[in-house]
C-alpha beads as a LAMMPS data file, in Angstrom:
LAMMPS data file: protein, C-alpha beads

213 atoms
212 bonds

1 atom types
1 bond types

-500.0 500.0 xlo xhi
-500.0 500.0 ylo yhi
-500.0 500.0 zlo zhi

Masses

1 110.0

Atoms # bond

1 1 1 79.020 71.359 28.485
2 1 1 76.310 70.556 30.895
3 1 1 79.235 68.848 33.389
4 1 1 80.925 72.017 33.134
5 1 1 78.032 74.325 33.575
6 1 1 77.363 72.705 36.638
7 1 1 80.701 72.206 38.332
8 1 1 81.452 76.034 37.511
9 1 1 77.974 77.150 38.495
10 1 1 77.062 78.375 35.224
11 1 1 73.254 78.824 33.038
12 1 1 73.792 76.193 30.103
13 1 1 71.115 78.105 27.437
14 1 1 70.386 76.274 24.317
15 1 1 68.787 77.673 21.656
16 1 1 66.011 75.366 19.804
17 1 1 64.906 78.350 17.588
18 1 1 65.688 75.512 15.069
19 1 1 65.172 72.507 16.880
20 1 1 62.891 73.186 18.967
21 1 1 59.673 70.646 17.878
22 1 1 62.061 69.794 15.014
23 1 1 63.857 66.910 16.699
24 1 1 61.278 66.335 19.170
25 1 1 58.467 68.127 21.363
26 1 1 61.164 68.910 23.840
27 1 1 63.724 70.010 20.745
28 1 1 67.515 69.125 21.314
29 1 1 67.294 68.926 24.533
30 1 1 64.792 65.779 24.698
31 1 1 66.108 64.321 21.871
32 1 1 69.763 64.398 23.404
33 1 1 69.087 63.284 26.601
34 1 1 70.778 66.863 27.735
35 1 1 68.598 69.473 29.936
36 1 1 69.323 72.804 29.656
37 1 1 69.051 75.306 32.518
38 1 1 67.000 78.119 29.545
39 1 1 66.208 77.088 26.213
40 1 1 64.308 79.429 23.685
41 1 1 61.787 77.857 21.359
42 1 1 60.466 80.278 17.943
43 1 1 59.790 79.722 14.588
44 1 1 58.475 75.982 14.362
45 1 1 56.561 76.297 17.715
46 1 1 53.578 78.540 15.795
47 1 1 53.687 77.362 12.386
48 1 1 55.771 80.281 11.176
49 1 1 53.414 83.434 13.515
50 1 1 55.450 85.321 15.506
51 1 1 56.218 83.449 19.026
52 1 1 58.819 82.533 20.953
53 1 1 58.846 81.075 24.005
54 1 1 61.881 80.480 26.895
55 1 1 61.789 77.322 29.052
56 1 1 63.835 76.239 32.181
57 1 1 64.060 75.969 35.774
58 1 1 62.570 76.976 38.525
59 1 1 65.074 78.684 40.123
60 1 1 65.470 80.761 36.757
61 1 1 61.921 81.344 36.222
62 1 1 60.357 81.883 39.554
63 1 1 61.905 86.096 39.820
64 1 1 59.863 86.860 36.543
65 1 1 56.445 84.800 38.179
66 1 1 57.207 87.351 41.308
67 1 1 58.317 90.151 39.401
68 1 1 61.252 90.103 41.043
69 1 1 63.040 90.152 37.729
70 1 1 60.599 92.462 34.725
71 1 1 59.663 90.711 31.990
72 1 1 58.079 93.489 29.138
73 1 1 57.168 92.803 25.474
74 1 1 54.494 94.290 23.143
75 1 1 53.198 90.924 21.973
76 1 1 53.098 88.760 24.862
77 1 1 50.025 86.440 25.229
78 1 1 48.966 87.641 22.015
79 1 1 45.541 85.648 21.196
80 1 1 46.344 84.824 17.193
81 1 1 50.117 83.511 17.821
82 1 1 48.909 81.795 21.018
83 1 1 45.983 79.958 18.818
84 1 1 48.175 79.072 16.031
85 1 1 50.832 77.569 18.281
86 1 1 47.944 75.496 20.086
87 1 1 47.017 73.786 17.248
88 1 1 49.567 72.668 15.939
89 1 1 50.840 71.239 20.196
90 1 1 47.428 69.411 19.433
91 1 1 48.843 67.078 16.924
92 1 1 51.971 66.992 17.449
93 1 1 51.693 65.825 21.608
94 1 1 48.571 63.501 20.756
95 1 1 50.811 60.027 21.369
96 1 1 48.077 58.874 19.346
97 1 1 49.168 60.761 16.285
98 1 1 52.620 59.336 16.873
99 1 1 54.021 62.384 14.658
100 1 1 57.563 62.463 15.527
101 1 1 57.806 58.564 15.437
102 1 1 57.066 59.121 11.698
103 1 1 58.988 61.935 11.199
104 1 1 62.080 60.556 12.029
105 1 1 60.766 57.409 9.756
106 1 1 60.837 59.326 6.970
107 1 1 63.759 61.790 7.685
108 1 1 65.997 58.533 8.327
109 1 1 64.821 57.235 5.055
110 1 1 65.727 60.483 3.229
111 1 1 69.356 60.881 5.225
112 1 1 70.339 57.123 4.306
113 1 1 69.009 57.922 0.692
114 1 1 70.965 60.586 0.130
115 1 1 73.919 59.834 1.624
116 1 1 74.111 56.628 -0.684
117 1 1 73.013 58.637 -4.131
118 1 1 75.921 58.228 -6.746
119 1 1 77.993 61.104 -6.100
120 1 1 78.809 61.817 -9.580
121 1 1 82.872 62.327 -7.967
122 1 1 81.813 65.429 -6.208
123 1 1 82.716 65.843 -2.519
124 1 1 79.452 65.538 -0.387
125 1 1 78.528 65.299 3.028
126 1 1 75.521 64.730 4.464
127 1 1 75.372 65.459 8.492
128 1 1 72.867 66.176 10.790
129 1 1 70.097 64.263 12.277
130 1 1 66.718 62.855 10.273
131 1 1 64.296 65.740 10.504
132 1 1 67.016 68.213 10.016
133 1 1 70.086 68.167 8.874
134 1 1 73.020 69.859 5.737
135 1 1 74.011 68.538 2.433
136 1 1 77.473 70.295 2.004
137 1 1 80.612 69.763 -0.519
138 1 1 83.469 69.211 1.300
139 1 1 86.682 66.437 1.702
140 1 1 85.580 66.348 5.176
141 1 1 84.164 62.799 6.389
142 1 1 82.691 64.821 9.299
143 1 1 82.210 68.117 10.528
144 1 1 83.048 68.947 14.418
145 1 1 84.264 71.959 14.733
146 1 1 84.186 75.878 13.449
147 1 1 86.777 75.319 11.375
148 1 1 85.824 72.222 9.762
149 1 1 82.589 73.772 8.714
150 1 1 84.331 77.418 6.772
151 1 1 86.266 75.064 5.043
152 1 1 83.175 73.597 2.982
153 1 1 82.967 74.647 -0.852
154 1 1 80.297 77.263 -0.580
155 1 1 80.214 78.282 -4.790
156 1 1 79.502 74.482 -5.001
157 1 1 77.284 74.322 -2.291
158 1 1 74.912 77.522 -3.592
159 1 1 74.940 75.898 -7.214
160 1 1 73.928 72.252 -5.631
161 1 1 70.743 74.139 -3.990
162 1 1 69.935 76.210 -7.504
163 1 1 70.406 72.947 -9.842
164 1 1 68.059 71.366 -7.012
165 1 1 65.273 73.775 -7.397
166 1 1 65.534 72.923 -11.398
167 1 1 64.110 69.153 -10.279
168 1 1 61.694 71.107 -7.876
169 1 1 63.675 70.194 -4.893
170 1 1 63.478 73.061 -2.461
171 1 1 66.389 73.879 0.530
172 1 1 67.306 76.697 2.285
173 1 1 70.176 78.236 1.539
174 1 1 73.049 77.089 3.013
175 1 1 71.580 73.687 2.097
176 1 1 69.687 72.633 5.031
177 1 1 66.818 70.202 5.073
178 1 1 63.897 69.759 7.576
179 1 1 61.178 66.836 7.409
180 1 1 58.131 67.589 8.598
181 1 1 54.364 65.883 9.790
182 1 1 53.375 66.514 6.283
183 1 1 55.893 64.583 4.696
184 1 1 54.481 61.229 3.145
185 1 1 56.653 58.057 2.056
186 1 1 56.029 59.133 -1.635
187 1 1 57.590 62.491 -1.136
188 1 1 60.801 61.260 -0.003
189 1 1 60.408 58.210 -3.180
190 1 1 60.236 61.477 -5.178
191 1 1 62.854 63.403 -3.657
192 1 1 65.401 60.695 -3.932
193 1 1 64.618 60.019 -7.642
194 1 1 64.858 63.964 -8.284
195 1 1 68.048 64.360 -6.258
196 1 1 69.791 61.934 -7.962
197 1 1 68.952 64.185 -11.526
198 1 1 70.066 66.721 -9.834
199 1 1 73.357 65.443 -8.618
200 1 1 74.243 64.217 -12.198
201 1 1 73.306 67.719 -13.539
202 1 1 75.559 69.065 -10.979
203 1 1 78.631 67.136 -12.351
204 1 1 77.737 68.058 -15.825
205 1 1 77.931 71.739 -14.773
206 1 1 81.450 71.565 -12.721
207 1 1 82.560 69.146 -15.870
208 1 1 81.696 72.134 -18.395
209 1 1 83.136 74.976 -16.277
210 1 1 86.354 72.402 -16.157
211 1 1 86.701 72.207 -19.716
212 1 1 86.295 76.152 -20.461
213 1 1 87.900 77.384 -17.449

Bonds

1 1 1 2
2 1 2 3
3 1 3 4
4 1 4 5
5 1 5 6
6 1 6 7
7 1 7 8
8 1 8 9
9 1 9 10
10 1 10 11
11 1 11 12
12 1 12 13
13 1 13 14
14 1 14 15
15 1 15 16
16 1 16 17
17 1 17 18
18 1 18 19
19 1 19 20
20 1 20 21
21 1 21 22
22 1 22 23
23 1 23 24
24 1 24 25
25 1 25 26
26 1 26 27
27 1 27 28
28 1 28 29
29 1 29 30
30 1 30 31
31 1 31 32
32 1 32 33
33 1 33 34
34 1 34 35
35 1 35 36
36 1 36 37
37 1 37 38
38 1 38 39
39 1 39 40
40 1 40 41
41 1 41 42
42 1 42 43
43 1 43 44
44 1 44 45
45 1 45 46
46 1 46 47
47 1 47 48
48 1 48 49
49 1 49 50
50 1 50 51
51 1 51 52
52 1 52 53
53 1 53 54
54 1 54 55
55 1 55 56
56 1 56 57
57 1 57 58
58 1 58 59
59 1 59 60
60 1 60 61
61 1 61 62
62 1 62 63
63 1 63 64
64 1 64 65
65 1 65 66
66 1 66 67
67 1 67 68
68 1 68 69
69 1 69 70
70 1 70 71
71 1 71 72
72 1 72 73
73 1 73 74
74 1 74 75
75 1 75 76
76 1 76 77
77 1 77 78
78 1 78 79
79 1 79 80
80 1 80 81
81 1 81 82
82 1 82 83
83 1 83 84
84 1 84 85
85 1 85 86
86 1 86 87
87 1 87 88
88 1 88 89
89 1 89 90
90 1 90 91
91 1 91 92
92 1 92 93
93 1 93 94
94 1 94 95
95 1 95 96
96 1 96 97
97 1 97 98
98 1 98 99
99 1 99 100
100 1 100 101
101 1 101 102
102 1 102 103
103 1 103 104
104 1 104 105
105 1 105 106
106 1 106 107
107 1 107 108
108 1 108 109
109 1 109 110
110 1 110 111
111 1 111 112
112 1 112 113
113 1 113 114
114 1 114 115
115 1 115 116
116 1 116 117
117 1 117 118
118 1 118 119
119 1 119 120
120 1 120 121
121 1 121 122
122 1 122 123
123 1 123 124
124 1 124 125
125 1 125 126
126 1 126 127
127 1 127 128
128 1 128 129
129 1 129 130
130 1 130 131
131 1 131 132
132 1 132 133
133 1 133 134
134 1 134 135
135 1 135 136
136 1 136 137
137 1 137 138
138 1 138 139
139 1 139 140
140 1 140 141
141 1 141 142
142 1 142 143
143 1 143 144
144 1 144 145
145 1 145 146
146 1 146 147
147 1 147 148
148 1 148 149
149 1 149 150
150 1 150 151
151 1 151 152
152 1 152 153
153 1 153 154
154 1 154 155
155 1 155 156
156 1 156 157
157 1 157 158
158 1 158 159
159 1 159 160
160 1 160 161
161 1 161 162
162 1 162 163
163 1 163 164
164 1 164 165
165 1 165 166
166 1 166 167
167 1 167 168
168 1 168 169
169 1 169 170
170 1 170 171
171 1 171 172
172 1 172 173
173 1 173 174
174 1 174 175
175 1 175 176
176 1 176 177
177 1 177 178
178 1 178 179
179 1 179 180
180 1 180 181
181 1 181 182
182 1 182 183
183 1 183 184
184 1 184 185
185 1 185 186
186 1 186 187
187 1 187 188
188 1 188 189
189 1 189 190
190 1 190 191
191 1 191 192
192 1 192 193
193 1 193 194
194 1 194 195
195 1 195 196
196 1 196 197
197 1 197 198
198 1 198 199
199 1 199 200
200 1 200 201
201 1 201 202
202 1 202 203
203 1 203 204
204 1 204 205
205 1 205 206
206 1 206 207
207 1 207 208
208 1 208 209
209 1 209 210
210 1 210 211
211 1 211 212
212 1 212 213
């Protein structure tokens, strides 16, 4: 997309409302190796206060710095979202701190984890990268494509995230995971341990509505 975007002269936007500080300080885009001509940051970059934020070029940014191009919004440079995204930037730039280094420790150690778990004979997929990524139930090896990803088992895939919450393992929920600078090495021991319960109560489940269906 970026070879494209630039041999037909066109803005490649990505949005890091998800990834953005998720993957890395730079989002997707760092973590890649791809830059974007806009991206737009949210959610993660204040700790969950309303702020969002657009990056990109110079030549894209300069008409709003000379008003050639308006740029309005009620909450802009508000004080309390500003503060709360600072201090979190604090920690999370400080190379000294070495967050992301251990993020992607510990997210690695909970992708490989589950991805090996006894399956129990159900259809999973795990796909994504370390600090975030899906646990779906599908016969797909991979997912690369729109139509690859409506063809997962969502009934399954809701019940996998409801049994998990029963062994105190919480997902969003279309089954998506993030690791975060909280995370320690004992919370991903634990998740394992409870994910595996939760897998074999799964199976019990689909084995019961088998037998009375």
């Amino acid at each position: 997309m970026r070879d494209l975007t630039t041999k037909y002269r066109a803005v490649l936007i990505f949005d890091e409302v998800i990834t953005g500080l998720r993957l890395a300080a730079g989002g997707g885009a760092e973590y890649f190796g791809v830059s974007p001509d806009l991206a737009v940051f949210a959610k993660a970059l204040a700790g969950g206060y309303p702020l969002s934020a657009v990056a990109g070029s110079e030549a894209l940014l300069s008409p709003i710095e000379t008003a050639k191009v308006l740029h309005f919004g009620t909450f802009n440079g508000n004080p309390i979202a500003l503060a709360a995204a600072d201090a979190p930037l604090e920690i999370l730039l400080d190379p000294l701190e070495d967050v992301y280094s251990r993020m992607n420790r510990l997210g690695k150690r909970l992708f490989q984890g589950l991805q090996t778990l006894p399956s129990q004979g159900l259809p999973i997929l795990v796909q994504g990268v370390p600090t975030c990524f899906h646990i779906l139930f599908t016969e797909q090896r991979a997912i690369t494509n729109y139509s690859d990803f409506v063809a997962y088992d969502i009934t399954r895939t809701r019940l996998w995230v409801e049994t998990a919450l029963l062994e105190s393992i919480f997902q969003m929920g279309d089954a998506r995971w993030y690791v975060s600078a909280a995370h320690t090495d004992e919370d991903i021991t634990a998740t394992l341990e409870k994910a595996k319960r939760a897998l074999a109560r799964l199976a019990s489940t689909a084995e019961l509505f088998q037998k009375t269906g």
